[in-house]
N, C-alpha and C positions, 0 to 999 in steps of 0.2 A: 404361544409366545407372548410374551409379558410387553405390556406397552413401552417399556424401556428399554427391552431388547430390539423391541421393532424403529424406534429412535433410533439406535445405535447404529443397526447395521445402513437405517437410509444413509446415517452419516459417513457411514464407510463409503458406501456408493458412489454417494457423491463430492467424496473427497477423493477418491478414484478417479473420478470422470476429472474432477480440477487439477489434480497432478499429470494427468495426460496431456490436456490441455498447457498445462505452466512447462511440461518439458520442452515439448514442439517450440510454445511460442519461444522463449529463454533461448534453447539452439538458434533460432532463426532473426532473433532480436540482434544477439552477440554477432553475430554474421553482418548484417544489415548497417548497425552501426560503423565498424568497422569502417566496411565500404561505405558511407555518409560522409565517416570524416576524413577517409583517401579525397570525395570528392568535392567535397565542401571547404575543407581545408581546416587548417587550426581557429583561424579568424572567425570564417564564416561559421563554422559548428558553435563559436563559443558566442557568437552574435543571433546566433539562432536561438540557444540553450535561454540566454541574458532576456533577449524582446518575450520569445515564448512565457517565459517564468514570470515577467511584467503582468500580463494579460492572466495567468492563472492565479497570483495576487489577489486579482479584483475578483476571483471566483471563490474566493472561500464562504461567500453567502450560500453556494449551491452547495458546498461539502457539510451545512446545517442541516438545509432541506432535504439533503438526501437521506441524513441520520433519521431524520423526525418520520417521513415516509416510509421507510422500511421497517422504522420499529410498529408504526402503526400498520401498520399491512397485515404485519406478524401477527399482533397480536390479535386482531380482526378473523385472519385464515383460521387463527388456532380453535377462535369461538366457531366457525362457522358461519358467519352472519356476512352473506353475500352484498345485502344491500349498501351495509356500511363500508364492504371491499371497497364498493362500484363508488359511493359516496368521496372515500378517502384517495382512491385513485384519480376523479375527476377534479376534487378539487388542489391536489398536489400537482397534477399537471398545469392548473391556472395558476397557479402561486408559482411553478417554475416560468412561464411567460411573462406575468411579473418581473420577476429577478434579471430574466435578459433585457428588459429594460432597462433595470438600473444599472445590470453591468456595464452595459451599451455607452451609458450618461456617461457614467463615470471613467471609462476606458477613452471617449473620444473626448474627454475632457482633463481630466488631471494625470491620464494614467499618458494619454500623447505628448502635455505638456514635459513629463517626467520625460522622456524617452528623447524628447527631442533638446533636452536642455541641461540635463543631470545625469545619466550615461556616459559613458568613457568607449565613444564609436568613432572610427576611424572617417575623416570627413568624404570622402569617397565614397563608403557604402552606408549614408544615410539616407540615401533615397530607396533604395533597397531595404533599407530597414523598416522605413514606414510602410512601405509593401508590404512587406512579410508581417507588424504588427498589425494593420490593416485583417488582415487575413487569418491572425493568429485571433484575434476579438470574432471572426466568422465561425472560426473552429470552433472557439467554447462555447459561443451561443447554440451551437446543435450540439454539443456536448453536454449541454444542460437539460434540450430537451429529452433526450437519451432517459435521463436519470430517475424519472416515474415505472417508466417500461423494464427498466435495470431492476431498481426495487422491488417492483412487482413478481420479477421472476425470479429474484433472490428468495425473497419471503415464500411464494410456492415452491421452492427448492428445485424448479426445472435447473439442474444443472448440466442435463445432456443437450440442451438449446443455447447456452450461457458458455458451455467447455467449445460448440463447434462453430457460435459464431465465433467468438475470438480466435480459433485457428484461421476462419475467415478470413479477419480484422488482419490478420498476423500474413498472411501472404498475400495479402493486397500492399501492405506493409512492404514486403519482398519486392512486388511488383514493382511499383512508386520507385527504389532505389535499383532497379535495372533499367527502367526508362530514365531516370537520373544520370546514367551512366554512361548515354547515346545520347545526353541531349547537349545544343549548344546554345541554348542561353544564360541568361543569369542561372543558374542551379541552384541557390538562395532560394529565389522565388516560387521558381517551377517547382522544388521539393513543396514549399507550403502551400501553392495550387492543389497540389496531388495528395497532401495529407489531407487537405480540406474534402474533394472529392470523396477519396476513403471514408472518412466521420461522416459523411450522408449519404454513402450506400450502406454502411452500418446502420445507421438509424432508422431507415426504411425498413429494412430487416427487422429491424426490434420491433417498430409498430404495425410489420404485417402479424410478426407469433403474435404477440397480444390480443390485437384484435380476432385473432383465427382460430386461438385454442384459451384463450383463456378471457370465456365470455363476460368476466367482469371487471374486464377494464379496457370499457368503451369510454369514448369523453361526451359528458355533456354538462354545457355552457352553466346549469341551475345547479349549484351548489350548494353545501351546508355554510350557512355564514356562520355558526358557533362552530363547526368543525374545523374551520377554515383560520378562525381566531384561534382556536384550542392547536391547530397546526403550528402556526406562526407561532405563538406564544414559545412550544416547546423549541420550535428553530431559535428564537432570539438568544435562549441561554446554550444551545450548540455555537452560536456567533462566536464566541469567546474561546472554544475551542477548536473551529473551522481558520478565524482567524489566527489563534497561536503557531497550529499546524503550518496552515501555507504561509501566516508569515515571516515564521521563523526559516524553513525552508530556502522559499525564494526572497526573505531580506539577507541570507548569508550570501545567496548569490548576487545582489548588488550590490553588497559591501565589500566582498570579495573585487569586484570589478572597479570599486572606486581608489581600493589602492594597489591592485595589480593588475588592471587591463583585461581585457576579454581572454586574453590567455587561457586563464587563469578563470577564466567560463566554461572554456574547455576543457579540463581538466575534470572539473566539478562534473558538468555535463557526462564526461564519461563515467566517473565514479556513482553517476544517478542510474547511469546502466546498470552499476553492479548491483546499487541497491536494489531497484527497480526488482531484478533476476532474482535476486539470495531472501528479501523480501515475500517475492510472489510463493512460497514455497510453504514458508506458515500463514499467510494468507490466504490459501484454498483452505488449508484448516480449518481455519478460525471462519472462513466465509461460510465452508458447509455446516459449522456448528453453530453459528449464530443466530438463526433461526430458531433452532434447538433452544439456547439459551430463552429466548424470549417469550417461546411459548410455554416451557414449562414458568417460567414467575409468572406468565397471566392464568394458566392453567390451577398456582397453586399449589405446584411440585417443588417444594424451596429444596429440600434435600438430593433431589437429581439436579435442580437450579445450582447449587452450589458445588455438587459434585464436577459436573460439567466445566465452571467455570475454573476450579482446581486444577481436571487434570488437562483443560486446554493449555492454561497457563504454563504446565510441567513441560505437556510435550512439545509447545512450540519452542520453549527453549531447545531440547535437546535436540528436536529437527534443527534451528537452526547453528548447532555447534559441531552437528555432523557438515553443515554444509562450510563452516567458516573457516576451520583448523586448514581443511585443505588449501582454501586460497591464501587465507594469511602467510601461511609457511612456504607458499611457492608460487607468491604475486609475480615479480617477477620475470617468472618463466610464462605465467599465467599475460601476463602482457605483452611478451613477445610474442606469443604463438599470437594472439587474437588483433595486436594492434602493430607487429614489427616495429614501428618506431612510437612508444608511448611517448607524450609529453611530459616534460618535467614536474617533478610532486605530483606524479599519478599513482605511484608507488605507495607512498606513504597515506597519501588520501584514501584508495583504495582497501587499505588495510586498518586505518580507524574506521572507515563505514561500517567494514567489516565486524569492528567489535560494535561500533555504533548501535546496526543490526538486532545481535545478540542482546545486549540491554533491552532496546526496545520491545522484545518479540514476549515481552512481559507484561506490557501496557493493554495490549489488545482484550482479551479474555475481559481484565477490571472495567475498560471503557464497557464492554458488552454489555457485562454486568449492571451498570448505574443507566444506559440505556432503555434496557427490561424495566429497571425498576422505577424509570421516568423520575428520578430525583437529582436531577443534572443541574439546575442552577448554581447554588455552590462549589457544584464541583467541575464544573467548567468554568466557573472565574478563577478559583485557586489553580486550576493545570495551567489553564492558560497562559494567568501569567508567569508562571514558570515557565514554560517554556519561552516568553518570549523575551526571558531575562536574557534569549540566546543573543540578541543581537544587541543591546547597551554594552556587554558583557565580549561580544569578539570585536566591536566596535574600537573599544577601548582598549584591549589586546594588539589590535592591527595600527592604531594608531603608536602605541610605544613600539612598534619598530619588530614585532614579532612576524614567522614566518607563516603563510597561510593557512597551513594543517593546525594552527593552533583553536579556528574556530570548531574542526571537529571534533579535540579532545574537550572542548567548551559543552560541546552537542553529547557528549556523553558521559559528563559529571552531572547536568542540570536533568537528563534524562531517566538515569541511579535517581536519584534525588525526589525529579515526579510517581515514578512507579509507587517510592516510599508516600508518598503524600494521596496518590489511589486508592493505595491498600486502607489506610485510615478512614479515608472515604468510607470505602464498601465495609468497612467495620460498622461504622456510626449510622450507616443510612438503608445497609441489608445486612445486617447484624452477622456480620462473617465474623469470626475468631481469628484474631490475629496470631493466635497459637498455632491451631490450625492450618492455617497459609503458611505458616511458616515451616509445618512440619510436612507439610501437603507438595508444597511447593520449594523453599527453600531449600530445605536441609539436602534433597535429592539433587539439585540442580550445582547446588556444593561441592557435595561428595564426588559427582559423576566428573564434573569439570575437575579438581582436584586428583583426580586418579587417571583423568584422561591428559593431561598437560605436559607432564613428564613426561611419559610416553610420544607424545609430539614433537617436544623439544630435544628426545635423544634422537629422533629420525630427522630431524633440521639438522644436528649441531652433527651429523658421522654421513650426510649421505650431500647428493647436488643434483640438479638438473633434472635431464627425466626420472633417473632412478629413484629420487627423493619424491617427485609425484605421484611414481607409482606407488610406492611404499604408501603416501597416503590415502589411496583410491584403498588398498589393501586392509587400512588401517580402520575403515570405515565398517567394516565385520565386526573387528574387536568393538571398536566404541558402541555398537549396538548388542554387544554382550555385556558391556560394562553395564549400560541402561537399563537393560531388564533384570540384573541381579542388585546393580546399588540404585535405580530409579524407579522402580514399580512396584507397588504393594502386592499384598499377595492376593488378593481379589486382580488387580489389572493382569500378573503372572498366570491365575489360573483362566484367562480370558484369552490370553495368548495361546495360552495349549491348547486350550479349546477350540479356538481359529484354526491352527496349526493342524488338527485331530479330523476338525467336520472339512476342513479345504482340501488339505493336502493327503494325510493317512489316508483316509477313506476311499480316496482314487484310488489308489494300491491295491 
């Protein structure tokens, strides 16, 4: 078996174990939610969703560090060289203790003053609110620590300890909103008591595997001070796209809230659910391949580097177009079953994320990409600030008097837009062919949507209700026959069969 093949199938493996894992959690999420906002109510969820999104803000320094650690993990595992493992682990975990310091400063100082002075909070649950922010700045700070251990065991590809804590995570989760549901005090509160709880019997978990099966990433205090620099360095130019990310994100939701009230948090907040679900889906993908990705450019393998980063590109689109058409076409009904009484412009919010989604699920594979090949300065200032043209940009939108949904069709012209300014990137900086991409990627993802649309729009425009659902649960055969005759080359087609031949036939 050829070392490309034995690549491949781990990635099957473990993108098996992650789609197990993303079904369960997804049912049980959509469930949980739900009942949060029966119990919490429209206010309280959207003043939950508003303070929570405050405090993850001030964490986009941990979404650098976490890039920088995993890339170097990666590419460390791939050489072999345990010491530097042990080195790079020790001292990512002091640089995250670091960082909860500054979050800390910075959260009990300009992120309180924000909350308590520039928010649009009902004056009754402002002392509840500072609870719950209180509490939400406890959660990330052990969410930060998490993030060395997380990495660690992303870069080893343990994904059967990675798929079974999170079902974990995922019905302690369950739990927390049954005891919710019996209790009589504030419910505000006691929910973020009990998430906090949760996020530090998780993290225990993380740092017992670590230290029990994967002997080198123990912590000690003596670290590399060049490595340590050479760490930092790479995070600082992540900063720019750690902060575009969250703060495009969660500055839509407090701009959102400055001209339409927490409602209108609520709202958002649910539509982060859907993201959250439709999201995780090319995100096991991309998660089990991205390892892959990294060690082949340190390895030296540009030709499987490139291949790789093609067709993840391809098939997360098409993964995510099988999962969109459905809810698009029959939000809806899709809101009534899961939420009986949605709130208003959930509908429509819903169904831009929805294409939102799909745009994005492009981005991932190219970040990978410039990642591996540690030339990200540049190209995290130029994403960056593209994306955070999102907020001058809906600011300016909400003040002439437009209606809220307007910030997400904003979220997904500037998002078209960055993908296009990626690709250029990985042209100029890991000499990809824009031809190439285009014929690799593009032309398939074209065609496939172009032949699958109509077909969507005549089972919308003749059918209602459950019959119309079904028909697309139905529909979701054909679009994966579409995919493999107008979206796969003929190398991916005879890899199919061949799947098909050694898995299935041969049982027979």
């Amino acid at each position: 078996m050829s070392n490309q093949e034995s690549n491949s199938k781990r990635i099957a493996k473990n993108t098996l174990l992650l789609y197990f894992r993303m079904i369960l959690i997804m049912v049980v999420s959509l469930y949980t939610s739900r009942v949060i906002l029966n119990e919490l109510g429209v206010e309280d969820f959207g003043i939950y969703n508003l303070v929570a999104g405050v405090v993850v803000l001030f964490s986009f320094l941990s979404n650098a560090m976490v890039t920088a650690t995993q890339r170097y993990l990666s590419v460390a595992i791939g050489k072999g060289d345990e010491k530097y493992i042990q080195s790079i682990f020790s001292t990512s975990l002091l640089s995250h203790f670091i960082l909860i310091l500054f979050i800390v400063f910075v959260a009990e100082t300009v992120g309180l003053w924000f909350v308590n002075t520039k928010l649009e909070i009902p004056v009754d649950r402002m002392y509840a609110t500072n609870v719950i922010y209180q509490l939400a700045i406890a959660t990330t700070s052990v969410n930060i620590i998490r993030i060395p251990y997380n990495a660690s065991i992303i870069a080893n590809e343990r994904m059967a300890f990675f798929a079974y804590i999170s079902i974990v995570e995922t019905f302690l989760k369950l739990l927390v909103v049954w005891v919710l549901a019996i209790t009589s005090g504030d419910k505000l509160v006691v929910y973020s008591v009990l998430l906090l709880l949760v996020v530090i019997i998780i993290d225990i978990a993380y740092w017992y595997y670590c230290h029990r099966f994967l002997v080198a990433n123990k912590f000690y205090l003596k670290t590399n001070k060049k490595l340590f620099v050479e760490l930092t360095s790479f995070s600082v130019w992540n900063l720019f796209g750690g902060l575009a990310d969250v703060g495009y994100k969660q500055g839509t939701n407090i701009i959102l809230n400055l001209f339409w009230g927490v409602s209108i948090n609520a709202v958002l907040g649910i539509t982060n659910q859907i993201r959250n679900a439709v999201v995780s889906f090319i995100g096991n993908l991309q998660l089990a391949v991205n390892p892959q990705i990294v060690k082949s450019y340190a390895l030296g393998d540009y030709e499987y580097f490139k291949t790789l980063v093609y067709r993840i590109s391809k098939y997360s689109y098409f993964l995510m177009l099988i999962i969109v058409f459905p809810i698009i076409f029959n939000i809806d009904l899709i809101l009534e079953i899961w939420l009986e009484n949605p709130p208003k412009h959930t509908a429509v919010f819903a169904i831009l994320t929805s294409v939102f989604c799909l745009v994005d699920s492009l981005t991932g594979p190219l970040w990978a990409a410039m990642q591996a090949g540690g030339k990200i300065k540049r190209f995290q200032i130029v994403t960056g600030i593209c994306l955070l043209l999102n907020l001058p940009v809906s600011y300016l939108f909400l003040m002439y008097g437009y209606v809220p949904s307007v910030v997400l069709i904003i979220q997904i012209v500037i998002t078209g837009f960055t993908v296009g300014v990626r690709v250029l990137f990985v042209k100029y900086y890991l000499q990809f062919s824009i031809r190439n991409y285009v014929r690799e990627v593009i032309f398939p993802i074209v065609f496939v949507t172009a032949l699958s649309l109509p077909i969507a729009l005549y089972i919308y425009a003749g059918t209602g209700g459950y019959y119309r659902l079904l028909l697309f649960i139905l529909f979701v055969p054909i679009m994966c026959c579409i995919i493999y005759v107008c979206g796969t080359c003929k190398s991916e087609k005879e890899m199919v069969m061949r799947t098909i031949r050694t898995k299935f036939l041969k049982r027979k």
